[in-house]
N, C-alpha and C positions, 0 to 999 in steps of 0.2 A: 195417335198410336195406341189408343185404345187402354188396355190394363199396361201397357208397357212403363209407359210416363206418370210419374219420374222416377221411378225408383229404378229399373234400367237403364232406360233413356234417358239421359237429362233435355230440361226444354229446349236448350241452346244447340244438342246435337237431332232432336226431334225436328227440326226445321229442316236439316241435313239428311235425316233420311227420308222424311216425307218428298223431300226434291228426289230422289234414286228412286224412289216405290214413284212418284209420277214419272221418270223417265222409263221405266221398266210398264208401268201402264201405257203408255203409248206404242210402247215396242209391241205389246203383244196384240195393241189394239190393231197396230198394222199389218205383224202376221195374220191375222185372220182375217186380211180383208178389207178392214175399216176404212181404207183409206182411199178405197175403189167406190166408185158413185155407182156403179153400175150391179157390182153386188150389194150395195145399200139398197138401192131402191129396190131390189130380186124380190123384197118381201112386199110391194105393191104390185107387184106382176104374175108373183107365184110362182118363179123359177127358180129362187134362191132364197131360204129363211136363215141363212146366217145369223142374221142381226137379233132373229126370234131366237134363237137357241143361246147365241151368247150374252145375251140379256137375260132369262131364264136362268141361265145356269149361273150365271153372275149374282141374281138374285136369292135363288135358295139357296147359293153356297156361304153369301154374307147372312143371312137370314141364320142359318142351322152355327155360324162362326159366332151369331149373339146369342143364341142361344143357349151353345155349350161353356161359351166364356159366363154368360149370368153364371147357369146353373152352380157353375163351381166359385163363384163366389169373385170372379177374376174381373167383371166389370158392372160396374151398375147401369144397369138399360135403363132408367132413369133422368141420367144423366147426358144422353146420347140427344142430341141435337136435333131435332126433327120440324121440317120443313112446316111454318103455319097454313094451312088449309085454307083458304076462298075459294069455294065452289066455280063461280060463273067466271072467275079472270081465269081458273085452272082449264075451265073447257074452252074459253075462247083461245086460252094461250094455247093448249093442246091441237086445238084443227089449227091456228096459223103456224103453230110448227109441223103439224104433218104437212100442211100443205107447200112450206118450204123444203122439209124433207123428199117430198115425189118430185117438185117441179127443180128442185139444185141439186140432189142427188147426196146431200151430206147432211147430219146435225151441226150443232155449231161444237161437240166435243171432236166426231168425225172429221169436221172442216180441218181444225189445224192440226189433226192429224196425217193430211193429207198436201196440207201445204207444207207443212213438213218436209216433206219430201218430194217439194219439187210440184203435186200439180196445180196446175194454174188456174180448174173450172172451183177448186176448192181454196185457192188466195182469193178470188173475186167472193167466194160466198162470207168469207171470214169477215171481208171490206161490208160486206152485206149486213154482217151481223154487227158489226161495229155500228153501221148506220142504224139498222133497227134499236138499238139499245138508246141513242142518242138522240131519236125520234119519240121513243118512248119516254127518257128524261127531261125534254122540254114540254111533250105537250102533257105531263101528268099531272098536273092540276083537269086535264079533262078526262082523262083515263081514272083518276082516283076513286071516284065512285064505284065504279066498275071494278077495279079492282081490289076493293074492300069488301063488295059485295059478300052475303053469308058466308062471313067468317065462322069458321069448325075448330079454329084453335089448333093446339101442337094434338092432334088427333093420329091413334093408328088403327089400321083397318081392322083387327079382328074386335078390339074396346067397340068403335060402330056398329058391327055386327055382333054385339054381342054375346061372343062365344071366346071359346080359352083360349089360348097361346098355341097350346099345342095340336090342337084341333083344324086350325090356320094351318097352321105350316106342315101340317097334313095332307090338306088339301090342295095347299098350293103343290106342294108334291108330286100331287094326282095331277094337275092340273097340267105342268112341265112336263111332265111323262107324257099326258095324253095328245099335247100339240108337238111335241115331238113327232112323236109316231102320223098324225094327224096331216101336220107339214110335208113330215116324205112321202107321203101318199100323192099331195099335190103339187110336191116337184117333179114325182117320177110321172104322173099323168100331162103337165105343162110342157115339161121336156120330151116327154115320149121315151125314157131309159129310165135305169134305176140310178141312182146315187152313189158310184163304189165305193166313198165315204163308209156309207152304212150295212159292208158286207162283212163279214159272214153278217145273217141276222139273227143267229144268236147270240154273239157279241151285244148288237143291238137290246136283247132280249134280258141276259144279264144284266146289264149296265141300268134296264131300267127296275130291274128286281131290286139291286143297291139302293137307288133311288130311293123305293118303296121302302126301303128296310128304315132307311134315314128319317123318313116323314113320319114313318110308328115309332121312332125312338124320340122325336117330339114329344108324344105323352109322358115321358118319362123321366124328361130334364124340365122341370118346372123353375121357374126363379125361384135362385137360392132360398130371398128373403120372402115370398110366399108360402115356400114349401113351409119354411120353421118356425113361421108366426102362425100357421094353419098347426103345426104338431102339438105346438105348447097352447093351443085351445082346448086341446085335452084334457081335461081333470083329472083322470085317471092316469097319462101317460106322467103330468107335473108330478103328480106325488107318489109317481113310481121311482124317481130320479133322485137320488141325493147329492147334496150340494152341502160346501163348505158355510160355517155360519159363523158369526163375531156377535159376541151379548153387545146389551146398550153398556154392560159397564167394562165390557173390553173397548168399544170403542170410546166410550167417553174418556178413558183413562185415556187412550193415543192424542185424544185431541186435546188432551190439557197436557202433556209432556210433550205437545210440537212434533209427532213423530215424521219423520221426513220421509219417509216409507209407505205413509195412509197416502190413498186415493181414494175419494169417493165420487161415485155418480149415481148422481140427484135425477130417477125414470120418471119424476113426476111432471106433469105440465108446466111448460113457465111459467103461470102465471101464480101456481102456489107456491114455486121455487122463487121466483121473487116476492114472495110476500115471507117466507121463511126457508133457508136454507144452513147447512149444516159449513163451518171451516171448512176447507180446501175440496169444495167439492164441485162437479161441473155439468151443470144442466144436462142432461142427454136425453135420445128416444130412441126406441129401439131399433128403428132403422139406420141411427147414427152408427151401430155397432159394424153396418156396415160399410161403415165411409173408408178411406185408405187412414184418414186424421188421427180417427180415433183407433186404429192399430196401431198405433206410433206411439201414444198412450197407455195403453193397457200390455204394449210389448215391453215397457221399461225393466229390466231387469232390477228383482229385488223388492220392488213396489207390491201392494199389499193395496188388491183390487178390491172396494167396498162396493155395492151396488144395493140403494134403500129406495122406498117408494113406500108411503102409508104403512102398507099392510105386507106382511113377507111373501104372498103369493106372487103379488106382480113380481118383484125383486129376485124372485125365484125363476119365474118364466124368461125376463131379461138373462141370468146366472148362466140357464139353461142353452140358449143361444149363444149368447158368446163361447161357451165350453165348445159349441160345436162348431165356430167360426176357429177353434184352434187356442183360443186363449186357456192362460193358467192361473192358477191364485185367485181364483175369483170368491169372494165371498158374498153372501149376502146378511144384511141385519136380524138378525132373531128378532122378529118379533112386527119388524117395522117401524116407521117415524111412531106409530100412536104406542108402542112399549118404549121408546126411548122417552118421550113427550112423558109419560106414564112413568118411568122409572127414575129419570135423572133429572130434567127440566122442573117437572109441577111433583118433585119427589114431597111427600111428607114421611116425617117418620110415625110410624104402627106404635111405638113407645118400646117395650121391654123387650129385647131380643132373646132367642130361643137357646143361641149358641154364639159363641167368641165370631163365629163367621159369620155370622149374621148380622152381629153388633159393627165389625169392620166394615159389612158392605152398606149397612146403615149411613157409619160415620164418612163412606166415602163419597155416597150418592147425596148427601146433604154439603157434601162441600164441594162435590162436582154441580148441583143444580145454584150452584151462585157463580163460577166462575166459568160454565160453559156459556149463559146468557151472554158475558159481556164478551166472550169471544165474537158471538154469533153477530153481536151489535159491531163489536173491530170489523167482522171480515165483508161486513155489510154490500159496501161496494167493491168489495172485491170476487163476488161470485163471477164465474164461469161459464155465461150460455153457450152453448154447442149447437152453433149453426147450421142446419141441413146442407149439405151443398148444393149449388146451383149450377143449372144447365147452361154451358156452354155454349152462348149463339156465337153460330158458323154452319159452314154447310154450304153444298152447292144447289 
């Protein structure tokens, strides 16, 4: 269910409505047709492209649904489950299903939607596909090769062709549009009449102007977390932005009075965050900022968001992101880990102070660099990595 679950949906009612949205896809799969062998096949005869246009349309319409859900932040394409790629099993598997397609008249989504209700050339294909599957399970110790063959990985088409997102579904756009038009051309010549599906034709005309409007507004909706790791490469744009700040001896002072309020996250690599990391803080990367997790986090009311990494730039650029994912109270460290390291940790004192304030923040930063160490040694194993999340296998 997509950006729904769980914060909508709970998982347990998720199940519940995945069964209604699949009963509701079968319904419509049979309005249109599906369930008819005879308009299946139309698209190996040339008399009927039903199956092309509702595939098509099926497609760019899920396609531009991920799109705009990225864009605004609503799902992470990431995360989306996608089918492993074997080249040579994909094309063998591909012609033995066209070829059961022409000669049975159904796919095997088709078939039981057609046994469904009642006909009986699409129960015997279903019986069919059952057997294929079970032919396929016993003899795949000799198919395995074959089916392993050049392996591509969770691969998606535009990454291959090396070109952007939006540029793809661009084209696919064009693409839809132009076998559209393409198809009634050679229905109406197969058939010998036109289509009155497809009349007025400028209805037709319109409907594919939308289309087009849809595919240029691809360039437009980039993923979220592209677009704002691409802004904050700006140097110019970073230190146009101002962002809230906390000294190292404001923060050191929270962390030796227990403040129950500090949160911090640690944008540096694991591997230096476990070798030194700060009390209550929790490994993070900048793409974590957009997991649902780390919302739950940084939305706590009241809490008093730290964000440190070396040097204040990085911790600026993360600051910067999250303000624009909607978060508040975010602060970052003046200075970075190497001003804190530098002011409280490996402090010494200069000797003779200039002014009473001076002498105080002396006397304070010499008795915070003994007693933040042993903290740091207490909360040792108690650091917090923040684990990417992972893709979800499933899928049809």
């Amino acid at each position: 269910m997509g950006p729904l679950v769980p914060e909508i949906i709970g998982n347990e009612l998720n199940l519940v409505v995945a069964l209604f949205i699949g009963i509701a896809f079968g319904f419509i799969l049979e309005q249109a047709g599906f369930s008819t062998s005879k308009k299946l096949v139309g698209l190996f005869y040339g008399y009927d492209f039903t199956v092309l246009r509702v595939f098509f349309t099926a497609g760019v319409t899920a396609m531009f649904g991920v799109i705009l859900l990225t864009h605004f932040g609503l799902l992470d394409s990431s995360l989306i489950y996608i089918n492993p790629t074997f080249l040579w099993s994909a094309i063998v598997g591909g012609l033995i299903m066209g070829l059961g397609f022409v000669i049975g008249g159904y796919c095997p989504g088709t078939s039981f939607c057609g046994a469904a209700i009642g006909k009986i050339d699409a129960m015997f294909f279903v019986i069919g596909s059952f057997l294929g599957v079970w032919i396929f399970a016993e003899g795949y110790p000799a198919f395995e090769s074959l089916y392993k063959a050049e392996s591509w990985g969770f691969v998606r088409i535009f990454e291959t062709l090396g070109m952007s997102q939006g540029l793809f579904a661009f084209l696919l756009t064009v693409v839809a549009v132009v076998a559209f038009w393409f198809t009634t051309l050679i229905e109406n010549k197969v058939n010998g009449k036109p289509n009155p599906i497809f009349k007025p034709v400028r209805l037709y005309i319109a409907l594919s102007g939308i289309a087009m409007i849809f595919g240029l507004s691809a360039f437009f909706l980039p993923d979220i977390h592209e677009a704002y790791v691409s802004e904050v490469s700006n140097k110019d744009y970073v230190n146009s932005v101002q962002v809230n700040k906390i000294t190292s001896d404001e923060l050191a002072f929270r962390l030796i009075d227990n403040d129950k309020t500090l949160q911090i996250f640690d944008f540096r690599p694991e591997k230096e965050y476990k070798t030194f990391s700060l009390p209550k803080s929790h490994n993070m990367t900048v793409k974590n900022l957009f997991d649902k997790d780390t919302k739950k986090l940084l939305d706590i009311e009241g809490q008093v968001n730290v964000f440190v990494t070396e040097n204040e730039t990085d911790a600026k650029k993360a600051a910067i992101i999250a303000g624009k994912l909607g978060f508040d109270d975010i602060r970052i460290l003046q200075g970075g880990l190497n001003d804190f390291r530098n002011n409280i940790l490996n402090f010494k004192s200069p000797g003779l102070a200039n002014s009473r304030r001076d002498a105080d923040t002396f006397r304070f930063r010499e008795k915070a660099s003994k007693i933040i160490p042993v903290l740091i040694e207490q909360n040792k194993n108690k650091t917090v990595i923040k684990s990417a999340s992972k893709r979800v296998i499933g899928g049809c």
